[in-house]
C-alpha positions in Angstrom: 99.2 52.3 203.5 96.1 54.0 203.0 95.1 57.3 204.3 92.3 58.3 205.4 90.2 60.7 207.3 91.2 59.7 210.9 94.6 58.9 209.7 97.0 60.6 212.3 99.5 63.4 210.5 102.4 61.4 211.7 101.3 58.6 209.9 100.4 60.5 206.5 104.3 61.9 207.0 105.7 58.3 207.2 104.0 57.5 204.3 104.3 60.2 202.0 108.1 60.0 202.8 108.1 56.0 202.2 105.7 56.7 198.9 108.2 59.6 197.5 111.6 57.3 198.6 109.8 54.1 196.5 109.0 56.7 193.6 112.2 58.3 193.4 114.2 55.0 193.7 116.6 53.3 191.3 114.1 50.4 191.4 111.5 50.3 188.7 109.3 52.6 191.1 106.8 53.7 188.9 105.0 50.2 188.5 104.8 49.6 192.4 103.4 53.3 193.0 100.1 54.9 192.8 100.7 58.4 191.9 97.2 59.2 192.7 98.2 57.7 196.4 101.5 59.3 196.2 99.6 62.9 195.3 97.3 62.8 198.2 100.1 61.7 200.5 102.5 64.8 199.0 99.1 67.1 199.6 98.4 65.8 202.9 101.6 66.0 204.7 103.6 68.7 206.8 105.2 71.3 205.9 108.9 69.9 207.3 107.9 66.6 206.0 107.0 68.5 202.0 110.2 70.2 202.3 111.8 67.1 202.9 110.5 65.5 199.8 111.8 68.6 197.7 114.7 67.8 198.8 114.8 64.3 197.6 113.2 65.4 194.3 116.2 67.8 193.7 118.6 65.3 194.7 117.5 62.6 192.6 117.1 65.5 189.7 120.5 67.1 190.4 122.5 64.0 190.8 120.7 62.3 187.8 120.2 65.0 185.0 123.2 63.8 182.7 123.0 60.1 183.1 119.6 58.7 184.4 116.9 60.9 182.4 114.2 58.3 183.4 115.2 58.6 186.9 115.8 62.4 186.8 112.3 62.7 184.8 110.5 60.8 188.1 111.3 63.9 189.6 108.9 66.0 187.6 105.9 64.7 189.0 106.7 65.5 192.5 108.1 68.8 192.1 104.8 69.1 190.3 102.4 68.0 193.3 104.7 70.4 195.5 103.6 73.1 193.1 100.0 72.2 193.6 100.4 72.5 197.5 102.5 75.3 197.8 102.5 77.8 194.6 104.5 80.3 196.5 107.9 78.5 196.5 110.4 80.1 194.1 112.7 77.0 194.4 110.0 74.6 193.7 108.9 76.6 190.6 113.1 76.4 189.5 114.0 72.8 190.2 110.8 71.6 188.1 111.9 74.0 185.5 115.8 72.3 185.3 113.5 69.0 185.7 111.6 69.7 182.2 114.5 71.6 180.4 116.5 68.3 181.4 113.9 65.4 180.4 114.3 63.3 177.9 112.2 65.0 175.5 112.7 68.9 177.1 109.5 70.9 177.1 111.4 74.4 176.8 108.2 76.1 176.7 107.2 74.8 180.1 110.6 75.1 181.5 111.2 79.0 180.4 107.4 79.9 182.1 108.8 77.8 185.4 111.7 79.7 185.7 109.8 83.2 184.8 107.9 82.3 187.9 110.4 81.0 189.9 112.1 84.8 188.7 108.8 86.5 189.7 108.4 84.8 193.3 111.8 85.6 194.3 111.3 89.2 193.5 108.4 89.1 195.5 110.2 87.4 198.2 113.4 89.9 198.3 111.4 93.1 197.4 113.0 93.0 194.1 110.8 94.5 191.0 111.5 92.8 187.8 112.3 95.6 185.4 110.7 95.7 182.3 111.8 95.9 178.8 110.8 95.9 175.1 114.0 95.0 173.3 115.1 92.0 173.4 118.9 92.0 173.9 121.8 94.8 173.2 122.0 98.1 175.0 118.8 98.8 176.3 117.4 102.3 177.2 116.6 103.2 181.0 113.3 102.2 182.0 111.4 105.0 183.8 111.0 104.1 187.6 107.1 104.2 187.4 107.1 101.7 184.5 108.6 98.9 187.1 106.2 96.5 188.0 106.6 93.1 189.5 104.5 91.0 187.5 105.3 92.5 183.9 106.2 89.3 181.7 108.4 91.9 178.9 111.6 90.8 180.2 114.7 89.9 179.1 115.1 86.3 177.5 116.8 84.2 180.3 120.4 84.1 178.2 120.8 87.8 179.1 119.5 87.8 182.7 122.5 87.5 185.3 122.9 84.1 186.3 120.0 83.4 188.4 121.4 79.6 189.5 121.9 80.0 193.2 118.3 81.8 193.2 116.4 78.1 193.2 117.6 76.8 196.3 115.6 77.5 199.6 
């Protein structure tokens, strides 16, 4: 299963698909997988075929979050690579964010700059500015409309932000 150069896309689709399914398994995965193979493959396939393996990253991190960290955390990795591919996906930035919040050993740090962006994309995406703030919390004053800029990163922690839950899937 290497691919190469000359490798036809349909191939590099079958295998990035069979790479991510061996990853993601309930098998001990990670020994039988090279994630420098499985990085390339992610890289190298389609579009359909990428959105595919998001979708089995945030199954397997969904379904697994509460009582298979390890398996949840093999998530990480591919949400990761999707990242690498495709920086312009709100719900890819999201799901990796729940990933790393929900590891083992959460990197909050990580996770809160993930779901900023995740935050920041969708506003993009809708034409929604993110409205800036100084305070952190309680009645705030009104911001004047020439102060709203979409990539300000003053903004309310996430605790006070309406729930933004439904915002990370595509």
């Amino acid at each position: 299963m290497e691919i190469t150069q000359t490798t036809p896309q349909s191939q590099i689709d079958t295998i990035a698909l069979a790479l991510v399914n061996r990853f993601l398994s309930e098998v001990d995965a990670r020994t039988t997988v090279d994630t420098v193979k499985l990085g390339n493959a992610i890289q190298r396939a389609s579009e359909p075929v990428r959105h595919t393996i998001f979708l089995l990253a945030q199954q397997v991190r969904a379904s697994n979050w509460a009582t298979d960290k390890s398996l949840m955390g093999r998530a990480i990795p591919v949400l990761q690579t999707l990242i690498d591919v495709d920086p312009h996906k709100h719900y890819y930035f999201g799901q990796l964010a729940f990933a790393l919040k929900d590891r083992i050993e959460p990197d909050w740090k990580a996770a809160k700059a993930h779901f900023d962006r995740a935050i920041e994309l969708l506003g993009e995406r809708v034409g929604i500015p993110l409205i800036p703030t100084t305070h952190s919390g309680g009645n705030r004053p009104p911001v004047p409309e020439d102060s709203v800029h979409p990539f300000r990163v003053n903004r309310p922690p996430l605790a006070t932000r309406p729930n933004r839950m439904l915002l990370f899937y595509p």
